[in-house]
Residue, then its C-alpha position, 0 to 999 in steps of 0.5 A: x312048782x316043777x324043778x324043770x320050767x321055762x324061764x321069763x326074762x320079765x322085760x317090761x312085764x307089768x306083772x314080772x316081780x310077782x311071777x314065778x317063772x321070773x323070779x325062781x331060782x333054777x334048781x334044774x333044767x331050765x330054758x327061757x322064753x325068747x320075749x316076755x309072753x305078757x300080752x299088753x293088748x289084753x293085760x294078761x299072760x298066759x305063763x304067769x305063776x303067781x308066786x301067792x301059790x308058794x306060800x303055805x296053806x293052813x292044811x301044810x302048816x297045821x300037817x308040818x306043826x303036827x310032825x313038830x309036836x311029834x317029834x317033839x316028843x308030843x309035850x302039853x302045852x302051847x300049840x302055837x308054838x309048834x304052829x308059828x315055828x312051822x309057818x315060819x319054817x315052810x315061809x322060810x322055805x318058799x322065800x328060798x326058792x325065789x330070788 
């Protein structure tokens, strides 16, 4: 996600725990919406991120347990355990940027 975004003050945003732009920790630039932008007539937002899209894929943790085992020194072994610590790490680091 972008370091400069536009805040949602949520309100009574049915959808406002699982958006990004709600609940992210400003490292950044920030600016706020002036009224949630859920639209209750349709059910929808238009500014929703949803805060799914933070949790690493099977590409980002196969890449982050590949650097592990690298820097590990390449050991035989038990891949799962380069595995789980990377999935654990960038979990880790997504958690992080949400409050």
């Amino acid at each position: 996600m972008p370091v400069d975004i536009t805040m949602c003050p949520g309100g009574d945003c049915p959808r406002r725990q699982g958006c990004y732009r709600h609940r992210a920790v400003a490292e950044g630039r920030q600016d706020w919406f002036g009224a949630p932008p859920f639209d209750r007539a349709t059910g929808a937002c238009d500014q929703f991120w949803d805060l799914a899209r933070l949790q690493p894929t099977e590409d980002d943790v196969r890449t982050r347990a590949y650097h592990r085992w690298l820097a590990a020194g390449r050991p035989d072994g038990d891949p799962d355990v380069h595995w789980h610590a990377a999935r654990a790490e960038l979990e880790a680091a997504a958690a992080a940027r949400v409050v």
